[in-house]
N, C-alpha and C positions, 0 to 999 in steps of 0.2 A: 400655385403649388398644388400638386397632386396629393391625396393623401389615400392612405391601405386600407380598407374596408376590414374592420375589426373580424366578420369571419373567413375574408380570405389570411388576414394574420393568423386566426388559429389553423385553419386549413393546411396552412405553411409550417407549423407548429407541429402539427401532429402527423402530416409525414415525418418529419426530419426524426420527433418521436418513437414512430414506427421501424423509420429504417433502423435505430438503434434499439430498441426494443429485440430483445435474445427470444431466440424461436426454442422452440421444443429441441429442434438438432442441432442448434450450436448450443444449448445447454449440455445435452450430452455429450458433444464433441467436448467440453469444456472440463464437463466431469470427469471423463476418460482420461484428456490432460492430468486432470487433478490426482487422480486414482497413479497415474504412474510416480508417484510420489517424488520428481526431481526437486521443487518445492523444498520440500520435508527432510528429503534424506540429505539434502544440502545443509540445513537449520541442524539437522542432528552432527552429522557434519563439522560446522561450526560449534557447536556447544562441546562435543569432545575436544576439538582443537585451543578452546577457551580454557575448559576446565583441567588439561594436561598442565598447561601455562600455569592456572591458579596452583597445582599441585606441585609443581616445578619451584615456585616461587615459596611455599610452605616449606619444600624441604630445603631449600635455600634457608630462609630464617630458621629452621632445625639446627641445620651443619652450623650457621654462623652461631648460633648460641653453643655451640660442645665447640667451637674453636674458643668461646671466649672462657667457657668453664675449665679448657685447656691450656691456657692462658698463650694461646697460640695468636693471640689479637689481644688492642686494649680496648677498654672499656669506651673511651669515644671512637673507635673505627666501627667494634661492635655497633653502635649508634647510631652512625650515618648512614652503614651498611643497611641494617636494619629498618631504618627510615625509608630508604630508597626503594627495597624491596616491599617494603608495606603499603608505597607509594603504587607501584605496579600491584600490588596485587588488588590493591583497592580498584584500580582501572580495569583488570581482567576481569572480577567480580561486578564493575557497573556493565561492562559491555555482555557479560554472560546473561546479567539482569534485562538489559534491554532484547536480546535475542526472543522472538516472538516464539509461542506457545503453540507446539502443533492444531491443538484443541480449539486454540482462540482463530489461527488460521480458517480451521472449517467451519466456525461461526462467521467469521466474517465474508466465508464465501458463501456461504448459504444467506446471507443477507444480499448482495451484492448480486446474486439470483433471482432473489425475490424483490427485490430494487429493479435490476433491468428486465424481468421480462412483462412487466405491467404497470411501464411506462405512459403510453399513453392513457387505459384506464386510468390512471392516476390524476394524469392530467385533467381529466373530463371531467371526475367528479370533483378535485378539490374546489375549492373558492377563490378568490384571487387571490390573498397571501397564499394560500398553499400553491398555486400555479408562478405565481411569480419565484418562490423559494424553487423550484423544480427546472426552471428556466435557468434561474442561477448556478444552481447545482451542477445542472447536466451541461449550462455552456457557458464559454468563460466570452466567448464574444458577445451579441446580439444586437444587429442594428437593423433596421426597414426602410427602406426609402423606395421612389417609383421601379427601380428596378425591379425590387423583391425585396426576400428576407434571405438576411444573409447570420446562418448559427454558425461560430464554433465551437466544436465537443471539446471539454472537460477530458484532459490523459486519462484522468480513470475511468470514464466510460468508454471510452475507447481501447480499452486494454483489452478485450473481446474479441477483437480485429485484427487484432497483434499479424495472426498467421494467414487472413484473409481480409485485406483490410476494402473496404467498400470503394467507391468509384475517388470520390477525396473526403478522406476522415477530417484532413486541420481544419476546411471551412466547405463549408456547403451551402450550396447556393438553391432556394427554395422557390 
């Protein structure tokens, strides 16, 4: 049995690195993406569409209490009624809750920048837990045998590619 000679494994390593590693002009290609706010203006979007629903649902329990001070309903219809829409409204209010934070959005893409374009430095200088976690990270495959090294990328690192996506993003063959 043959076996990889540990610097052609990194060799193999740090192109596939490379090739994913965001250059100066697909970061700005990326940022311009980002800048046309469809992202955002979608998220805002949804948060009016949530919070009409939450509003919707308040004046619902309004009306239903002046039906019952009306005595236009009983007191257990009031109830269930009342339940049910507090039921929704409590789910419109979790999904408004979970709806992401413009703000947190552009932290997490300036991380996500700062993450993929100094990949491979990262590579070189960590130690082996920090190489092996980066390995992990960045591919969900990883096996070596005499053929080669065979990575596949991680959907979020590859989300970069989206609109140009390299020779084969799911496995690559090193």
């Amino acid at each position: 049995m043959t076996t990889l000679r540990e610097d052609r494994l990194n060799e193999a390593i740090r192109q596939e690195l490379n090739r994913l590693q965001l250059t100066p002009k697909s970061i700005e290609k990326m940022q311009a993406d980002w800048q046309a706010g469809l992202i955002v203006d979608d998220l805002n979007a949804q948060r009016r569409s949530v919070a009409a629903k939450i509003e919707d649902r308040q004046s619902k329990i309004s009306r239903l209490a002046d039906l019952l001070i009306d005595r236009s309903i009983d007191q257990m219809t009031y109830e269930t009624k009342k339940k049910e829409l507090g039921f929704e409204l409590s789910q419109f209010q979790g999904q408004l809750d979970d709806l992401p934070n413009p703000k947190d959005i552009r932290q997490e893409r300036k991380a996500y920048i700062s993450t993929l374009k100094e990949l491979v430095n990262t590579y070189d200088i960590g130690n082996t837990t920090e190489r092996r976690l980066l390995l992990r990270n960045t591919f969900s495959n990883r096996s070596a045998d005499q053929h080669g090294v065979r990575l596949e990328v991680r959907s979020w690192v590859g989300v970069h590619f989206a609109s140009n996506p390299p020779r084969n993003l799911k496995k690559s063959m090193v």
